[in-house]
LUMSEKOL-703381 format. One record per residue: residue in three letters; x, y, z of N, C-alpha, C in turn. Coordinates in steps of 0.1 Angstrom, whole numbers, plus 5000, padded with zeros to 4 digits. Example, Ala and Ser with C-alpha at 12.3 -4.5 7.8 and 13.67 -1.06 7.14 Angstrom:
2
ALA513249435078512349555078513249675078;SER512849785071513749895071512950005079;
//
This chain:
305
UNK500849885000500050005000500950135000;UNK500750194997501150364989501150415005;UNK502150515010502050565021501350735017;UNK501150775007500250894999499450894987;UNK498250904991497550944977497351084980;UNK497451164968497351274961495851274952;UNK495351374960493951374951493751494938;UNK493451484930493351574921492151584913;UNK491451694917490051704904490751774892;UNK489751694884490151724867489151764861;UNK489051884855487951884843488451994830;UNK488251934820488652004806490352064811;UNK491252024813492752064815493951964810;UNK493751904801494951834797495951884794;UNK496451974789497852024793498152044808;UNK497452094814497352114826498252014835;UNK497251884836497751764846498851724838;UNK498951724824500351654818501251744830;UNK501251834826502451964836502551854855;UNK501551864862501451804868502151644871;UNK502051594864501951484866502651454864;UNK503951514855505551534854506351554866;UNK505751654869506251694883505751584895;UNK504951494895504451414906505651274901;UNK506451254890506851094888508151104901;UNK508651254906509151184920508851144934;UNK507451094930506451074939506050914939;UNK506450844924505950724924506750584930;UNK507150594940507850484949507150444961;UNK506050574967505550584975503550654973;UNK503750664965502450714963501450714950;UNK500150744951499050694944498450824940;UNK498350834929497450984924496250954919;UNK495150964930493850934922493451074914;UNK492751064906492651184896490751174897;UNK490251284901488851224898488351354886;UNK487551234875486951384867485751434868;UNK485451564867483951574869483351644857;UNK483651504846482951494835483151594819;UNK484551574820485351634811484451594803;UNK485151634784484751594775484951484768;UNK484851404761485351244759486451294755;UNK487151344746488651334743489651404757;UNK489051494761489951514777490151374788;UNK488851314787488951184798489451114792;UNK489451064774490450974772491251024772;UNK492151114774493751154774494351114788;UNK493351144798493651164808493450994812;UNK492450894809492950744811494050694802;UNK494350734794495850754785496850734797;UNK496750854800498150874811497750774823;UNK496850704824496850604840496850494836;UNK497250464821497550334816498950364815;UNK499550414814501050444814501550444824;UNK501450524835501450494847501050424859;UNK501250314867500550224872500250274884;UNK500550414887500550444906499450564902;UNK498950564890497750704887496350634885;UNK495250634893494250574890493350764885;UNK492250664880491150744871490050784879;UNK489350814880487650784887486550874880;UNK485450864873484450934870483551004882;UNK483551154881482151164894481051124887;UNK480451044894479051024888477851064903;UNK478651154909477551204920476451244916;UNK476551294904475451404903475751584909;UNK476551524912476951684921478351734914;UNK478551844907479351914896480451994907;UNK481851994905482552094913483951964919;UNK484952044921485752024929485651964942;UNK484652034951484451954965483651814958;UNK482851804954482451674950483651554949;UNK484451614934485351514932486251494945;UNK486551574951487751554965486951434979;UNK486051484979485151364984485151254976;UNK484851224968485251074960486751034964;UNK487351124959488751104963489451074974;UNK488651084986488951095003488350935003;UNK486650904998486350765001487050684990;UNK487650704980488750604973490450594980;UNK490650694990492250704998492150605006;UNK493150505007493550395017494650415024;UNK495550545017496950535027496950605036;UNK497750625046497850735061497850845055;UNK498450875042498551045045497851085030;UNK497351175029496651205023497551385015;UNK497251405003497351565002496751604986;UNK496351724983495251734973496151894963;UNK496251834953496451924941495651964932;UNK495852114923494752134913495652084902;UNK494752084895495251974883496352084870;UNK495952224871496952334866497952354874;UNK498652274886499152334892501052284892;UNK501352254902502652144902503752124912;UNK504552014917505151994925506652054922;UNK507452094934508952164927509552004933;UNK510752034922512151954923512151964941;UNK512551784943512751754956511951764968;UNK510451784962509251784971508951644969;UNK509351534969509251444976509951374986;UNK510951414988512451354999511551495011;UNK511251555009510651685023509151585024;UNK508751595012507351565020507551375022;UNK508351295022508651145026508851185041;UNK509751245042509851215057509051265066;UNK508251335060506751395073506051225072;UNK505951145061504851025064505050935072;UNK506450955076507050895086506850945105;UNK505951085105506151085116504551115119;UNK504351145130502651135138502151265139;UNK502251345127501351515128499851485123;UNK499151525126498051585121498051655107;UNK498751785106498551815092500551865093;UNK500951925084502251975079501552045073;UNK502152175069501852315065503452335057;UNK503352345047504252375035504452525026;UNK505052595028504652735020504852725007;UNK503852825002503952784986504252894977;UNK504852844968505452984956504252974946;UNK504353094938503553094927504153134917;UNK504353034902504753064892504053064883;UNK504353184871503753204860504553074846;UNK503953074837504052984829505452964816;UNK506253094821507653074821508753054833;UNK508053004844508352954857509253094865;UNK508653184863508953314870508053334882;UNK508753344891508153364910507653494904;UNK505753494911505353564911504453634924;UNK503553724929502853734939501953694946;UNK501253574937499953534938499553464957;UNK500553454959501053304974501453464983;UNK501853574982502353644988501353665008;UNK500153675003499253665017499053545023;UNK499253405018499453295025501053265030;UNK501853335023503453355030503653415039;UNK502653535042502953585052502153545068;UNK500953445061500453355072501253305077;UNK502253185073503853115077504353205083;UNK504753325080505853395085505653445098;UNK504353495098503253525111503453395121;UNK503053305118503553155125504153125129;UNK505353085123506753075127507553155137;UNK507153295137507753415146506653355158;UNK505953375158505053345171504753235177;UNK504853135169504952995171503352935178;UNK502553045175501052975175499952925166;UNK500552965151500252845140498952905137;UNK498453025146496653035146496553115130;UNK497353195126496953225110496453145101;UNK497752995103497152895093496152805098;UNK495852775108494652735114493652805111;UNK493152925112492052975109492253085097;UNK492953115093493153195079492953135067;UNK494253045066494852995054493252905045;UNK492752955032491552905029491652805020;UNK492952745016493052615008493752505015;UNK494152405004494052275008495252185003;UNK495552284991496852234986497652264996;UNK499452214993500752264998500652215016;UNK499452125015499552085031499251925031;UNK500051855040499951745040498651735056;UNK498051595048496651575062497351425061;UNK496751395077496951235083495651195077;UNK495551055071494151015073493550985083;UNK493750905092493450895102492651035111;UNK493251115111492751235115491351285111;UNK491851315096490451405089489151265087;UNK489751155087488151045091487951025098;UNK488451075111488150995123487051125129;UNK487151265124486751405127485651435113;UNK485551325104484451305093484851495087;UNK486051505083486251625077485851605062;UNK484751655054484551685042484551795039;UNK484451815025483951905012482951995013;UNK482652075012481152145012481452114994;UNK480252074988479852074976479352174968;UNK479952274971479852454966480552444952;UNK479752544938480452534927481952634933;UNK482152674940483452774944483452734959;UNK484552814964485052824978484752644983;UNK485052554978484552414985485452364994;UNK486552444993487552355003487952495016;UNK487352595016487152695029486952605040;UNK485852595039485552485055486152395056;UNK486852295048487452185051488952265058;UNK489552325053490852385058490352465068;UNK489652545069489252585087488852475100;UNK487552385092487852315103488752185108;UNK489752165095490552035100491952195105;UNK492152285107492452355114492452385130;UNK490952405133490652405145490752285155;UNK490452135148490552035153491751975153;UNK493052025147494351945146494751955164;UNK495451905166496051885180497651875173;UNK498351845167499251855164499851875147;UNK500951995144500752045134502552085135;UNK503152095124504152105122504252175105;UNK505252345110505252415095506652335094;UNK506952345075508152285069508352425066;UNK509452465068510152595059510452595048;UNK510352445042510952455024509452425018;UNK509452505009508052484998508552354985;UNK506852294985506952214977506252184966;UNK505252304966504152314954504252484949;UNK503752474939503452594931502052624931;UNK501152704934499652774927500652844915;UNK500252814905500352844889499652954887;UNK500253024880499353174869499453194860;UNK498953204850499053284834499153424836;UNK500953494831500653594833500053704824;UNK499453654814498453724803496953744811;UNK496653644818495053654828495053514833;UNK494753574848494253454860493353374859;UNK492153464857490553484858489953544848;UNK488753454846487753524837486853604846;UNK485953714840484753774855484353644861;UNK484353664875483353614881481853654885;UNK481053524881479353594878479253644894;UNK478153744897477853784905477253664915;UNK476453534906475853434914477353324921;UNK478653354917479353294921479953344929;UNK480153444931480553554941479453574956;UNK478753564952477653584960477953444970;UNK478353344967478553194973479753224978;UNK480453244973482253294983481553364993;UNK480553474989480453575006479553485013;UNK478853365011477953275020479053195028;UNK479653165021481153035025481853165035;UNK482253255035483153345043482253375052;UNK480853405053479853415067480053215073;UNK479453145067479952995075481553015080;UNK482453065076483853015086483653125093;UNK483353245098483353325105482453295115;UNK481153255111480453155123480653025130;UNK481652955122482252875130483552865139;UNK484252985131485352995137484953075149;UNK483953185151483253195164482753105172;UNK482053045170481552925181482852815184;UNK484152805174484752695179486452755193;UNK486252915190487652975194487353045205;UNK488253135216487353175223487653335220;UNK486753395224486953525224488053625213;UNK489253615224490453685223491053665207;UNK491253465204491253445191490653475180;UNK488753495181488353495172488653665168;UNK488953755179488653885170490153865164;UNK491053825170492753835165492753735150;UNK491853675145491853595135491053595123;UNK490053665131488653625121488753755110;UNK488553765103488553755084487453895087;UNK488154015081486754145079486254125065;UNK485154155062484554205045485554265036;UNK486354345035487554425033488154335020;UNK488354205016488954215002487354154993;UNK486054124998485054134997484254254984;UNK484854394995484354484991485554524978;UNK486554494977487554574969487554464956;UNK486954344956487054254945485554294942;UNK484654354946483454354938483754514936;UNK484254614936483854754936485654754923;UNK486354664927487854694919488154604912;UNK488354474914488354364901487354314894;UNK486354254901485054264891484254364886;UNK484454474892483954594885482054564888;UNK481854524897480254514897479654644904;UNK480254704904479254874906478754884919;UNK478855034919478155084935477454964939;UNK475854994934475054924939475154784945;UNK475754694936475954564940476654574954;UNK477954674954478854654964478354714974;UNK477354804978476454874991475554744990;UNK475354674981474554554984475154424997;UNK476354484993477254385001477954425014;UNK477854555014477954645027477054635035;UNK475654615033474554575034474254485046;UNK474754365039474754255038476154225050;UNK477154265054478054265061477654355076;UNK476854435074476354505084475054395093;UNK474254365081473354335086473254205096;UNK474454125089475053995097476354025108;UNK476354145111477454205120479054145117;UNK479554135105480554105102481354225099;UNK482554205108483554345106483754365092;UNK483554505089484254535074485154545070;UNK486154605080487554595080488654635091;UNK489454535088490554555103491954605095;UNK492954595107494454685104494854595097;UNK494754415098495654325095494754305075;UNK493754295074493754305063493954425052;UNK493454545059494054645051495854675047;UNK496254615057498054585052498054475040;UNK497154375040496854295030496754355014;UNK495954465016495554515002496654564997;UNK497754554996499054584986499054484981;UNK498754384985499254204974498254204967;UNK497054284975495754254961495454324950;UNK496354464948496354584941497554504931;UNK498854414937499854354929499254274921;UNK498254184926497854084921496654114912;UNK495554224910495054254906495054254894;UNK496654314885496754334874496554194862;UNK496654104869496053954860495053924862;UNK493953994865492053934863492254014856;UNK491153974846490454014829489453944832;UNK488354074820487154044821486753914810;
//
């Protein structure tokens, strides 16, 4: 048995996972890449069972939930995982040289999760800013040595290794959201780790195109990120006490500046969302995210409409 499977949802990205999965062959001594699709096109899924007949450590899997998205596929992929450690990639994305000799010897030892910092490169493998606010979660961590940023900050799922044991034993899933589906899972297998250990060397990339990130995001998709950001702020209230939750918890603040400044959705929409942030008594904005908004103004310049 594989001491890691690597889960990966896939849909319409075959250059993508090729990229990927290049980067994963220093991985195949010890581990299993289930790939799940959620219903590519027939020439994308045959490409993609292409490459798991070539490979004998890459299995395939169809969602046939009925339920479309990312969190879907990653739940398939959690009830198809058999080995102790578990860790989850996007399928555009990639492992660096020698992230497997760092991440072997975490499988060998009894953490809860490992926390890995991550770079972001654009598609001539140039470090760019995109990771800049989750690096500074680590760096926040590491100086203080209370880990609470990436416990209750950090809102993905890549670049961290999970025990299995752990996240089934605490029935950690997916929310099934077309967006934000892996917010709650990284908050709450956050709040419930008992033991957690950051690595100083990075071992994944979040990837960018530096021609454009993003296409617009619809207003109905947007609107589900600010539902998903009220759920962790209500949980992360009920599960922290007091002192934590105001030193951690998340204001409205890049909310308001991604609907009024990158999506361009207009006054209205965005006093719709002021609104809406008032009316559910969520802070608008604090000191620690407004220091934030310089990485968002950097990173800004790659969304296109």
């Amino acid at each position: 048995m594989a001491n890691l499977d690597i889960i990966v949802p896939f849909y319409n990205d075959f250059s993508g996972i090729q990229e990927l999965l290049k980067s994963l062959i220093q991985f195949s001594k010890f581990t299993n890449i289930i790939i799940v699709d959620d219903n590519s096109s027939e020439e994308q899924y045959a490409g993609v069972l292409k490459l798991s007949e070539e490979y004998s450590y890459i299995k395939v899997i169809k969602n046939n939930s009925g339920l479309k998205g990312a969190g879907s596929c990653r739940n398939i992929g959690l009830l198809e995982s058999n080995a102790p450690w578990i860790m989850f990639a996007d399928s555009d994305d990639h492992f660096l040289k020698g992230a497997s000799e760092i991440i072997q010897h975490y499988t060998g030892q009894d953490y809860d999760m490992v926390y890995f910092p991550p770079i972001s490169t654009d598609e001539k493998g140039n470090l760019g800013h995109r990771h800049d606010t989750y690096l500074s979660y680590f760096k926040s961590d590491i100086d203080s040595l209370n880990y609470n940023n990436l416990r209750y900050k950090l809102p993905v799922v890549w670049s961290r290794l999970f025990n299995s044991t752990f996240i089934k034993s605490n029935k950690i899933t997916f929310e099934e959201t077309i967006v934000s589906n892996d917010r709650m899972f990284s908050l709450i297998s956050g709040v419930k780790a008992s033991s957690i250990k950051i690595e100083k060397n990075s071992v994944y990339s979040w990837n960018f195109n530096s021609s454009s990130l993003t296409t617009k995001m619809s207003k109905e998709r947007f609107w589900i990120n600010l539902k998903v950001f009220e759920r962790a702020n209500t949980y992360l209230k009920s599960n922290v006490n007091d002192f934590e939750f105001k030193n951690y918890s998340e204001s409205g603040c890049k909310y308001i500046a991604m609907s009024l400044i990158r999506y361009k959705y207009g006054i209205f929409f965005t006093f719709k969302i002021l609104l809406y942030f008032i009316n559910k008594r969520i802070t608008i904005i604090n000191i620690a995210d407004l220091k934030r908004l310089k990485t968002f103004f950097i990173n800004n310049k790659y969304y296109s409409e």
